[in-house]
C-alpha positions in Angstrom: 129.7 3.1 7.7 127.4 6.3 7.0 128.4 9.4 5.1 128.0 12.9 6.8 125.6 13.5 4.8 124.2 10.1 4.7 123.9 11.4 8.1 122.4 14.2 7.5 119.7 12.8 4.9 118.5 10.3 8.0 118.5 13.0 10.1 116.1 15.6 7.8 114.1 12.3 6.8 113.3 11.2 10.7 111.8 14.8 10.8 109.2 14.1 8.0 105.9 12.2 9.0 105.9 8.4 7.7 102.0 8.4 7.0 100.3 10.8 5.2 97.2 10.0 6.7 95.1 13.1 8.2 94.5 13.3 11.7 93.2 16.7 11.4 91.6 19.1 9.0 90.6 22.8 9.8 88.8 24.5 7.0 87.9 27.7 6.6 87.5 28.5 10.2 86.3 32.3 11.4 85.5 33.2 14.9 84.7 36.8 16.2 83.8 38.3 19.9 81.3 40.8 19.1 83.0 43.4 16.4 86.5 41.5 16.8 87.4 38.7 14.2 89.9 36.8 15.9 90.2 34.4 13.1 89.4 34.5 9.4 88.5 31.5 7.1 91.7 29.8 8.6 92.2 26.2 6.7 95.3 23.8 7.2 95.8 19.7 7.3 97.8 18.0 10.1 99.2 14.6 9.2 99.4 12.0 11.9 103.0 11.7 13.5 103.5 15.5 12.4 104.4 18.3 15.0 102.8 21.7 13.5 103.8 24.9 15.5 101.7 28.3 15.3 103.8 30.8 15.8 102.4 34.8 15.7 102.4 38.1 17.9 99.6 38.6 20.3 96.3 38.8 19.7 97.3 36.7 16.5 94.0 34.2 17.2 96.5 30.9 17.8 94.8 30.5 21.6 91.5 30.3 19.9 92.3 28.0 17.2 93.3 25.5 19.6 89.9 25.9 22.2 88.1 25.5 18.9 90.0 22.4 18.2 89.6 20.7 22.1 85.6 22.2 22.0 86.4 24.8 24.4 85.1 27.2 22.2 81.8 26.4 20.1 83.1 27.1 15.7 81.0 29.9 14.7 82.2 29.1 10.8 83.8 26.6 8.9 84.7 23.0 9.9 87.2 21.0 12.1 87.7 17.3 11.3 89.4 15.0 13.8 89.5 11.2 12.4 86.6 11.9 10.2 84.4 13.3 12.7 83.3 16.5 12.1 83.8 18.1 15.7 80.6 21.0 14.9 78.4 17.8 15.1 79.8 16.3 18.4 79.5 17.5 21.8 82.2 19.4 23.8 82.2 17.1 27.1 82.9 14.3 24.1 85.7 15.8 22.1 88.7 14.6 24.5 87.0 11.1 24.6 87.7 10.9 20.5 91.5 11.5 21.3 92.3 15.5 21.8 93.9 17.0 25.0 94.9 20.6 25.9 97.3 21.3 27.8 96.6 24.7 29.0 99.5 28.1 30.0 98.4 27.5 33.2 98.4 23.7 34.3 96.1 24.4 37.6 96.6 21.5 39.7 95.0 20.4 42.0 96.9 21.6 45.4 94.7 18.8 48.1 96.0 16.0 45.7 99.5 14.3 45.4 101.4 14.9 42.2 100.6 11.0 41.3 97.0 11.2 41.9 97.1 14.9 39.9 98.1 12.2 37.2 95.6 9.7 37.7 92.9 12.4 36.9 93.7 11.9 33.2 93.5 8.3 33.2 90.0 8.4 34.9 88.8 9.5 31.2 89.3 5.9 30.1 88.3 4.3 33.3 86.0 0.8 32.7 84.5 0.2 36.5 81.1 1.9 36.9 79.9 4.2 39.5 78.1 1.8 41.8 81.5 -0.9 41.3 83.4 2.0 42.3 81.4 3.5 45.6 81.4 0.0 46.5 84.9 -1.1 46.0 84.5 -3.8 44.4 87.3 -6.0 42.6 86.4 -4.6 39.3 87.3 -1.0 40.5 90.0 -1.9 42.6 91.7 -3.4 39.8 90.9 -0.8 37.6 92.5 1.4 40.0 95.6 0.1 40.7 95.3 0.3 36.3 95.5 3.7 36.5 98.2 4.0 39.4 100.4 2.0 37.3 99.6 4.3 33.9 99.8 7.1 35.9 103.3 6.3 37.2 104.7 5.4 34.0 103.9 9.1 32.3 105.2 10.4 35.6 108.5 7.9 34.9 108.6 9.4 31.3 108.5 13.7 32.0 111.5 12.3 34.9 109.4 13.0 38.5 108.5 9.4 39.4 110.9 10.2 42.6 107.7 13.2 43.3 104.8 10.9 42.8 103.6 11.6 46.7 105.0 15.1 46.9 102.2 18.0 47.2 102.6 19.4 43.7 102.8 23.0 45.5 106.0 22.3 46.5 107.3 21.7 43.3 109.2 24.5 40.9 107.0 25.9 38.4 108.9 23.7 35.4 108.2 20.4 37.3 104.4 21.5 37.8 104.5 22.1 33.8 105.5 18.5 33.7 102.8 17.3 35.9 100.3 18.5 33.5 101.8 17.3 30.5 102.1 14.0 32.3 98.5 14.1 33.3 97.8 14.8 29.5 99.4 11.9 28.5 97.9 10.0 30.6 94.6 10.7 28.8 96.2 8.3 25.9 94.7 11.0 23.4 96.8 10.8 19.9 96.7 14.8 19.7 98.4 17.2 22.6 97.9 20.9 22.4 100.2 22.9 23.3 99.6 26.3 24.7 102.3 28.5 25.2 104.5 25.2 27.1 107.8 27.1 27.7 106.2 29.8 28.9 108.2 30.4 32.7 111.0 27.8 31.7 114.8 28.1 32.1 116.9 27.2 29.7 118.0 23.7 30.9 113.8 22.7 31.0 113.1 24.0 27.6 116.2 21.3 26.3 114.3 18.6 28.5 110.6 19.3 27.2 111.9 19.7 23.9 113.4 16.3 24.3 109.9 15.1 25.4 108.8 16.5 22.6 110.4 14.6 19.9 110.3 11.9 22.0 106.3 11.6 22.0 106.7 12.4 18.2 108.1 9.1 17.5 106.0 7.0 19.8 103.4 8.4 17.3 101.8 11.3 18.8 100.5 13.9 16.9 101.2 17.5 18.4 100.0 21.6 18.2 101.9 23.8 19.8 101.3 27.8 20.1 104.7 29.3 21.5 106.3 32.7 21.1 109.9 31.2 21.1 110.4 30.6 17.5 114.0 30.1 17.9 113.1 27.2 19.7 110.0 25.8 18.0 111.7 25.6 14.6 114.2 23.0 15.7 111.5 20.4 16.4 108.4 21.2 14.0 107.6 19.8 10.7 105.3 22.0 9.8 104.8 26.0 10.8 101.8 28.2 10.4 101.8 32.0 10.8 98.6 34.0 12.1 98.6 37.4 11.9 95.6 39.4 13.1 93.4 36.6 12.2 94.6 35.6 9.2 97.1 32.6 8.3 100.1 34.5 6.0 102.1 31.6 5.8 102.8 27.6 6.2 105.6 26.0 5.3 108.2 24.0 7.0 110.5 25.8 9.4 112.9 26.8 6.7 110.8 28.1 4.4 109.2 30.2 6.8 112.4 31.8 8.0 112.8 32.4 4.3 109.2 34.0 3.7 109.3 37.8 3.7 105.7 38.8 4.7 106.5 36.5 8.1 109.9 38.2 8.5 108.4 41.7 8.0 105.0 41.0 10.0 106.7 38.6 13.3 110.2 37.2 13.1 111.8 40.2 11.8 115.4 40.6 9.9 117.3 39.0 12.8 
């Protein structure tokens, strides 16, 4: 039998990444609007399997670091590399194809579409019948359809709505929309989410679920970004933490360490 803290050391180890392969690298990255720099010559390294959380007050830049990261946004300076690819060299429409997926703060679905085939949408990136096999129906794209029904209903089985797969989504509570789109990310089978703002409008009961769904995607091997405002919550499940402020990162550490850092307590978290 275990030790407490035997216990405890399995516990802190599960947390850390097994590989310390890098999924993605973001050096030196500046972007401006006119007069504005929203970020400046921001650099960090995301390890496969990690969770990284950017946490920061408003205007901090951590929306446009990740629309830079999905292509959203074109990188005015410095590099982003996903998988070796330098993303300044690829084009936008191709970025999710290599493996990244944004989920966005608002999850816009599509209102003249059942909550399963809101899902399918995502799977349609990896879809093998062509054009003509599909405006023909022929067996290729009927069985590639009834594919994606099936992967659409197992991410829809995994955020817990499988019993709303025909439901109009506008029916649902704002919470089970947010889980719609996350399941419709998924279903993308990209190896890196990004997370804007995910809690945003959540009660307390669906912020314990998501965070669950989380870790959960964690060890199945995903590799996840998340920009949030509730530290409290975000530093519970993240192995790693950056802090933007105006523009600038001020700090990057695990979740202790930046609880401990002053220039984060004094610029965002503050003494409580």
């Amino acid at each position: 039998m275990k030790t407490d803290s035997a216990v405890v050391k399995d516990a802190v180890t599960s947390k850390k990444v097994a590989s310390d392969k890098l999924l993605l690298k973001v050096e030196d990255v500046s972007m401006r609007f006119g007069v504005l720099a929203v970020l400046k010559g921001v650099s960090f390294s995301v390890p496969k399997g990690n969770i990284l959380v950017i946490i920061g007050p408003n205007g901090a830049g951590k929306s446009t670091l990740l629309k830079l990261i999905s292509g959203l946004l074109s990188l005015q300076e410095g590099e982003i590399w996903f998988k070796q690819h330098r993303l300044s060299k690829i084009p936008p429409h191709r970025i999710s194809s290599l493996g990244i997926t944004q989920l966005f703060q608002d999850v816009q679905l599509f209102s003249s579409m059942s909550v399963i085939e809101n899902v399918m949408v995502g799977c349609h990136l990896r879809t093998r019948a062509g054009f003509l096999s599909a405006g023909l129906k022929l067996p290729q794209a009927q069985a590639d359809e009834q594919r994606i029904l099936k992967r659409a209903m197992s991410k829809l089985s995994l955020v817990g709505l499988e019993q709303k797969a025909w439901d109009n989504p506008a029916g649902l509570s704002w919470g089970q929309q947010k889980l719609v789109g996350l399941a419709r990310a998924l279903a993308t089978g990209s190896d890196l989410l990004l997370l804007d703002e995910p809690y945003s409008g959540l009660l307390a009961d669906e912020i314990d679920k998501l965070n669950q769904l989380i870790l959960q995607l964690q060890r199945q091997g995903m590799t996840i970004l998340i920009v949030e405002h509730l530290t409290d919550v975000l530093m519970g499940i993240g192995n790693q933490v950056i802090v933007l402020d105006y523009g600038e990162k001020i700090a990057e550490g695990t979740p202790d360490e930046i609880q401990r850092n002053k220039r984060v307590i004094d610029a965002y978290l503050g003494s409580g």
